[in-house]
Biopython code that builds the backbone (N, CA, C, O; Angstrom):
import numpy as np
from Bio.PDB.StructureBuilder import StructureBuilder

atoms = [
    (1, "UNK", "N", (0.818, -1.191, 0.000)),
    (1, "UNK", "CA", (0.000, 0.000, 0.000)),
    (1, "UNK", "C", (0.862, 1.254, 0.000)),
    (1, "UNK", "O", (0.583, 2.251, -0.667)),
    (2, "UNK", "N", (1.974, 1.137, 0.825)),
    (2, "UNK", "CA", (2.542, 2.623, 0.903)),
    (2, "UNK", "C", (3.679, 2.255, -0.562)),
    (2, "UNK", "O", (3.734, 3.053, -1.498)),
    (3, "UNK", "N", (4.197, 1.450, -0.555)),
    (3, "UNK", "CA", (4.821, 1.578, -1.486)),
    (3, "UNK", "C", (4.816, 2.179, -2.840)),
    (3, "UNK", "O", (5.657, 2.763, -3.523)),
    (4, "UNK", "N", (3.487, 1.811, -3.001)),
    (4, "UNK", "CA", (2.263, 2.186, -4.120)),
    (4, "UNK", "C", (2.626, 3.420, -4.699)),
    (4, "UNK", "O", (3.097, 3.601, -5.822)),
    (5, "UNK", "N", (2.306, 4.436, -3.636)),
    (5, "UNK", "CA", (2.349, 5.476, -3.753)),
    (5, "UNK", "C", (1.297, 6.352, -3.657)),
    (5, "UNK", "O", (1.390, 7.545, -3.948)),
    (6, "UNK", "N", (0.196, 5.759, -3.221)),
    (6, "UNK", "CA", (-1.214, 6.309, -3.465)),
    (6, "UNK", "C", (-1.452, 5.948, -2.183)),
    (6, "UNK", "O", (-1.074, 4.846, -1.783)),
    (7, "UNK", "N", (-2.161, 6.895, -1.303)),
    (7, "UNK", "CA", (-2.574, 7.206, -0.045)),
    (7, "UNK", "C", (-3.995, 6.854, -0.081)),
    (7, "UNK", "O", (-4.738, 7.145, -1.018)),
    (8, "UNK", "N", (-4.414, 6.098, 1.171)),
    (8, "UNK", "CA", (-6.114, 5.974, 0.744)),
    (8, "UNK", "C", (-5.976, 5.471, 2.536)),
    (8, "UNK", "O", (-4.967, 5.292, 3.218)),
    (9, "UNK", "N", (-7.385, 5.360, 2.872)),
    (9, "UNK", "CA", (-7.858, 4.524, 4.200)),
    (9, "UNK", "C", (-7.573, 3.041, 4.369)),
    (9, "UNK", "O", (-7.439, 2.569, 5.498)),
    (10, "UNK", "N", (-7.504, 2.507, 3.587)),
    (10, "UNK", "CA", (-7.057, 1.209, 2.183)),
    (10, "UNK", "C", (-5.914, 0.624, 3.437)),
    (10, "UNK", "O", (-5.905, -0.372, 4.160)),
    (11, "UNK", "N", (-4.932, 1.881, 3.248)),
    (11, "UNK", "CA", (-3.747, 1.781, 3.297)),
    (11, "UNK", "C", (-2.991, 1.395, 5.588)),
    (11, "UNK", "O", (-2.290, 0.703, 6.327)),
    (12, "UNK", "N", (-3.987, 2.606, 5.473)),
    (12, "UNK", "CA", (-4.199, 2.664, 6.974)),
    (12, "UNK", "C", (-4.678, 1.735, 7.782)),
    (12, "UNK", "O", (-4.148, 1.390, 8.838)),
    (13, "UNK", "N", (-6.096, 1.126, 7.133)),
    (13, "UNK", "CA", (-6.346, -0.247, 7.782)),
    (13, "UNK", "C", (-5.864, -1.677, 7.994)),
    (13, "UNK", "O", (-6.041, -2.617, 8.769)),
    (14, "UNK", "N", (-5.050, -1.303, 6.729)),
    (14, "UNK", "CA", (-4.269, -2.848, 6.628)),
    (14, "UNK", "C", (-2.907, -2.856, 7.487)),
    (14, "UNK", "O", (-2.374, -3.922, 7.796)),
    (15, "UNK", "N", (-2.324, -1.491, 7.890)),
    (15, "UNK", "CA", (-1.133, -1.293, 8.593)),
    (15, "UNK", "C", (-1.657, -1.799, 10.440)),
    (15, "UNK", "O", (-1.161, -2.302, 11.448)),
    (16, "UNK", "N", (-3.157, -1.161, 9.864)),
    (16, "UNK", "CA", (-3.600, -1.903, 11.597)),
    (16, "UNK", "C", (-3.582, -2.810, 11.792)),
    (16, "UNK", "O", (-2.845, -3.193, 12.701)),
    (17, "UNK", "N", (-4.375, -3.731, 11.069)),
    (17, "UNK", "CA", (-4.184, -5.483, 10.790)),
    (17, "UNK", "C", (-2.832, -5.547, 11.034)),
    (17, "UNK", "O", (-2.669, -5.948, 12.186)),
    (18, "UNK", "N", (-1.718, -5.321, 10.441)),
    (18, "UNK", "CA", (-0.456, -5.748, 10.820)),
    (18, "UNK", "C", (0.286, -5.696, 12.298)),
    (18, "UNK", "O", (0.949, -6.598, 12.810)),
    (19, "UNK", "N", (0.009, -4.472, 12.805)),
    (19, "UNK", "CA", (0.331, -3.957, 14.036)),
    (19, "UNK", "C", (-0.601, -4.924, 15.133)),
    (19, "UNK", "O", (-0.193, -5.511, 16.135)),
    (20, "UNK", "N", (-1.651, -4.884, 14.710)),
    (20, "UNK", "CA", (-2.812, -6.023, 15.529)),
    (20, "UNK", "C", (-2.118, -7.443, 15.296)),
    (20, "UNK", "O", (-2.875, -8.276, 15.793)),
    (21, "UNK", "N", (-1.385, -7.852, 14.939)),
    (21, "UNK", "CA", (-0.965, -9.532, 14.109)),
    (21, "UNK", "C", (0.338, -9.045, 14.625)),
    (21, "UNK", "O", (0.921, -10.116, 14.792)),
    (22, "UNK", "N", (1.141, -8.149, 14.973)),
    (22, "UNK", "CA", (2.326, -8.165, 15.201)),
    (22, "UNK", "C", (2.100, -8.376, 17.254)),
    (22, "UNK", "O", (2.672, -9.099, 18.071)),
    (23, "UNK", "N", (1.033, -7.370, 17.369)),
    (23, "UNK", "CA", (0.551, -7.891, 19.180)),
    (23, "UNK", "C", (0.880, -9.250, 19.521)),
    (23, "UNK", "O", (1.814, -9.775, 20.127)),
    (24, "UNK", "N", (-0.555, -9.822, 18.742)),
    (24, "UNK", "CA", (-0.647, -11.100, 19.300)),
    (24, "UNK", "C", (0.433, -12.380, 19.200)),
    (24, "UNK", "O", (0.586, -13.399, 19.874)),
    (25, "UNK", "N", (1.129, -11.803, 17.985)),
    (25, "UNK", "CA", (2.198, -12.679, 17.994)),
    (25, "UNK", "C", (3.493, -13.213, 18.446)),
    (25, "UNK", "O", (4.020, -14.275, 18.778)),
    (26, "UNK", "N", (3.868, -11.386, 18.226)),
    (26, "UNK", "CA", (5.136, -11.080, 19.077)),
    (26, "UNK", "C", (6.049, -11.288, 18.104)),
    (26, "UNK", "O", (7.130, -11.755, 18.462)),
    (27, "UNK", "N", (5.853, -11.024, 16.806)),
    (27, "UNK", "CA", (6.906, -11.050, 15.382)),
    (27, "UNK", "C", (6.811, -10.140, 15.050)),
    (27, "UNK", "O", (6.016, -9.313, 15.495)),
    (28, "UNK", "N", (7.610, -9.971, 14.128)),
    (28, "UNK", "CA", (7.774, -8.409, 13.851)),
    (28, "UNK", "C", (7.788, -8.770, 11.954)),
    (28, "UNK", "O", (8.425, -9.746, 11.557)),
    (29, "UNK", "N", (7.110, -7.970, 11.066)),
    (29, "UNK", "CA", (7.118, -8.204, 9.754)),
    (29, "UNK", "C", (8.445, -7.776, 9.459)),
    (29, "UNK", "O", (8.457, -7.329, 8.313)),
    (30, "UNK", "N", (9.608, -7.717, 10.015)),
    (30, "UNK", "CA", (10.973, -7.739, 9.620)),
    (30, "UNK", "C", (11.966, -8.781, 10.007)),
    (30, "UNK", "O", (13.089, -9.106, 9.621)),
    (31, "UNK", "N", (11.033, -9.222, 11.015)),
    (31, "UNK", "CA", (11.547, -11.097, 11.582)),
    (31, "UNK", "C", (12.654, -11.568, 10.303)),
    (31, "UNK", "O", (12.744, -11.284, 9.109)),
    (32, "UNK", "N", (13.498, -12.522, 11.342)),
    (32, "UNK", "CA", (14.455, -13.351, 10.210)),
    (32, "UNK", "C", (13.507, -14.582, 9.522)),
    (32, "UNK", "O", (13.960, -15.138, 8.521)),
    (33, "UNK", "N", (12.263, -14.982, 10.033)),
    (33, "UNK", "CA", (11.717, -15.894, 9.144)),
    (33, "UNK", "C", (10.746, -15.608, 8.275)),
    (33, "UNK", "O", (10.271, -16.468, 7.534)),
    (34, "UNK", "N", (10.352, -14.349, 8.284)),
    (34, "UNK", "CA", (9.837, -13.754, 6.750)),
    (34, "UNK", "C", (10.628, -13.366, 5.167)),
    (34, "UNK", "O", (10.117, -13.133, 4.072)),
    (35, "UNK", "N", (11.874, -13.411, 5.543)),
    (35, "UNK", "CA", (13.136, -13.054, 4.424)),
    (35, "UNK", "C", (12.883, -13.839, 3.610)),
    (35, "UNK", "O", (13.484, -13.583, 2.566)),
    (36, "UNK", "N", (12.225, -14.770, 3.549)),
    (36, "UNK", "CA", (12.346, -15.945, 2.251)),
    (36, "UNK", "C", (11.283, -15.268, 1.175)),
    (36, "UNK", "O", (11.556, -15.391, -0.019)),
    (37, "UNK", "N", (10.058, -14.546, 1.564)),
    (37, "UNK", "CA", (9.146, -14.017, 0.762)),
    (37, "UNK", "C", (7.851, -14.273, 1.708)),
    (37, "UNK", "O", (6.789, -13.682, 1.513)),
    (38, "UNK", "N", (8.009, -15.031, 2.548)),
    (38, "UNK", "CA", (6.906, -15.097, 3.458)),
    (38, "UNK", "C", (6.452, -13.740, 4.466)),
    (38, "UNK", "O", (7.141, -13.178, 5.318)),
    (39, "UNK", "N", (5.190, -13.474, 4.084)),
    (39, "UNK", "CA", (4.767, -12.110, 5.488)),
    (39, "UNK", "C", (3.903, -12.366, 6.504)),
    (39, "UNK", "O", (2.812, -12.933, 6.430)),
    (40, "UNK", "N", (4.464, -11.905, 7.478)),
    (40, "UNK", "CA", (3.516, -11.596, 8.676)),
    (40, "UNK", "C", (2.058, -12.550, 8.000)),
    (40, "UNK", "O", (1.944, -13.776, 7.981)),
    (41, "UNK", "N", (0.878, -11.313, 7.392)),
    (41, "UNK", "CA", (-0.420, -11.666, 7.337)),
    (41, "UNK", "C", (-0.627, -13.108, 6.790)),
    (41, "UNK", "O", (-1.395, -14.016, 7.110)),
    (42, "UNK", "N", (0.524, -12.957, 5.672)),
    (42, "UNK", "CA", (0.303, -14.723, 5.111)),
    (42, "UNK", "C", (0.507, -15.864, 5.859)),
    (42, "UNK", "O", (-0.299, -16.787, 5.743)),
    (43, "UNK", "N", (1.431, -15.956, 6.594)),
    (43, "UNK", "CA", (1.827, -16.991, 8.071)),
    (43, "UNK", "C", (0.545, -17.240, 8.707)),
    (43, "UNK", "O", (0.082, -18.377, 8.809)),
    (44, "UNK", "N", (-0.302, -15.719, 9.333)),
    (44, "UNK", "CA", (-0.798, -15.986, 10.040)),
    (44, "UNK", "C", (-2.261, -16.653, 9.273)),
    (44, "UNK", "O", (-2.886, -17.537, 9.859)),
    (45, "UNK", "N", (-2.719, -16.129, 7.915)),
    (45, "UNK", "CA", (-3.823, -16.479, 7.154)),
    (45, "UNK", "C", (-2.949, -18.112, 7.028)),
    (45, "UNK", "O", (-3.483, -19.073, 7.582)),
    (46, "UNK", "N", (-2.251, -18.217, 6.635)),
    (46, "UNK", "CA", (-2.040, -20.262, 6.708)),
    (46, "UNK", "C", (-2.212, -20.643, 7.898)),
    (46, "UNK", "O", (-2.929, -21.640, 7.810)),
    (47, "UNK", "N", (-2.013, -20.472, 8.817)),
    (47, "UNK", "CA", (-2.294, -20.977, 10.192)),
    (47, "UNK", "C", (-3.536, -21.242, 10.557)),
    (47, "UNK", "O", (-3.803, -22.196, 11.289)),
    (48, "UNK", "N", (-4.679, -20.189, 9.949)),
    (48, "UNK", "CA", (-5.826, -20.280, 10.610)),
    (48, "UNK", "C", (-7.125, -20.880, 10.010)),
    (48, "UNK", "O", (-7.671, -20.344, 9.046)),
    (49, "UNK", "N", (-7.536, -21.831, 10.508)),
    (49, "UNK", "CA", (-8.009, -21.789, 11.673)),
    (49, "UNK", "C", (-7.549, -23.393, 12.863)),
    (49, "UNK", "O", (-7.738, -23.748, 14.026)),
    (50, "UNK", "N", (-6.865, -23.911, 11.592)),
    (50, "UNK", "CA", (-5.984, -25.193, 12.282)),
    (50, "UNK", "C", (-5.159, -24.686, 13.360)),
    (50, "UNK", "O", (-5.708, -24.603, 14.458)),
    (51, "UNK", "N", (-3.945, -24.331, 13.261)),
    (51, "UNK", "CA", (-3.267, -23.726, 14.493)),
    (51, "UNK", "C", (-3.020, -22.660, 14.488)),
    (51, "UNK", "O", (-1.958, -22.067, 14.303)),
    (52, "UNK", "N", (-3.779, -22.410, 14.647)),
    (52, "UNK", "CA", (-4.245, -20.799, 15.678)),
    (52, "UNK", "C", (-3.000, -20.697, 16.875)),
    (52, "UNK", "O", (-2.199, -19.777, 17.033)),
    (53, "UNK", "N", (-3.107, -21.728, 17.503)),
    (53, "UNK", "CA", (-2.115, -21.695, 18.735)),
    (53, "UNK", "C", (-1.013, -21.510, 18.636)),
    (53, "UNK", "O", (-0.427, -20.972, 19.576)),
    (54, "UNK", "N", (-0.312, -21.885, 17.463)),
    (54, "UNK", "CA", (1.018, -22.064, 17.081)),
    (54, "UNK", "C", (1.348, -20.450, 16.972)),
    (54, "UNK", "O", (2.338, -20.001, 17.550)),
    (55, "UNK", "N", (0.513, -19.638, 16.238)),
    (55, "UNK", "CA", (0.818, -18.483, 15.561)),
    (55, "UNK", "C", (0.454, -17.365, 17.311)),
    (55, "UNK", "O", (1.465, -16.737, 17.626)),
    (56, "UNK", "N", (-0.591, -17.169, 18.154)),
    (56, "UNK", "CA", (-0.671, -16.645, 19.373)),
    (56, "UNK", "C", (0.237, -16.707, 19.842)),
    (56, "UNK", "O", (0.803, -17.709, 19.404)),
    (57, "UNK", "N", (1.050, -16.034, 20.815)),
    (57, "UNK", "CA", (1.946, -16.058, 21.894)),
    (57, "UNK", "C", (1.169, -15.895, 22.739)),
    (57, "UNK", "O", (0.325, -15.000, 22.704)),
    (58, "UNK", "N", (1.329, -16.940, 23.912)),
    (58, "UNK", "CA", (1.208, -17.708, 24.968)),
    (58, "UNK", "C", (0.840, -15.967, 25.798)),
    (58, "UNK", "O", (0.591, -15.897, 27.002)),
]
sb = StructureBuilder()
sb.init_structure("model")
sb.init_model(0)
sb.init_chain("A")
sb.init_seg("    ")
for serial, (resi, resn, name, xyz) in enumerate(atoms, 1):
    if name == "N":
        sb.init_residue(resn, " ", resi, " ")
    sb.init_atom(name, np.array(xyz, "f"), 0.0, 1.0, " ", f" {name:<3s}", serial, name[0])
structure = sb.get_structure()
């Protein structure tokens, strides 16, 4: 979204989602195990709704 270059609400909500997914997790979308091409939201969208637990911090 920001990369884009185009500013919208779009942009803002999805940074919340991230920041909200970075809480519960306790990863950071700059983590050493996202470098391969994997992100934050995608980890956590494969995880769910099978293990959920895996992806929460305790």
């Amino acid at each position: 979204y920001g990369m884009g270059g185009r500013i919208s609400t779009k942009g803002d909500v999805y940074s919340y989602g991230v920041l909200v997914l970075e809480t519960l997790t306790e990863k950071s979308p700059t983590d050493s195990m996202f470098a391969s091409g994997l992100t934050l939201p995608s980890w956590v969208s494969d995880s769910f709704p099978n293990r959920l637990r895996d992806v929460v911090a305790p």
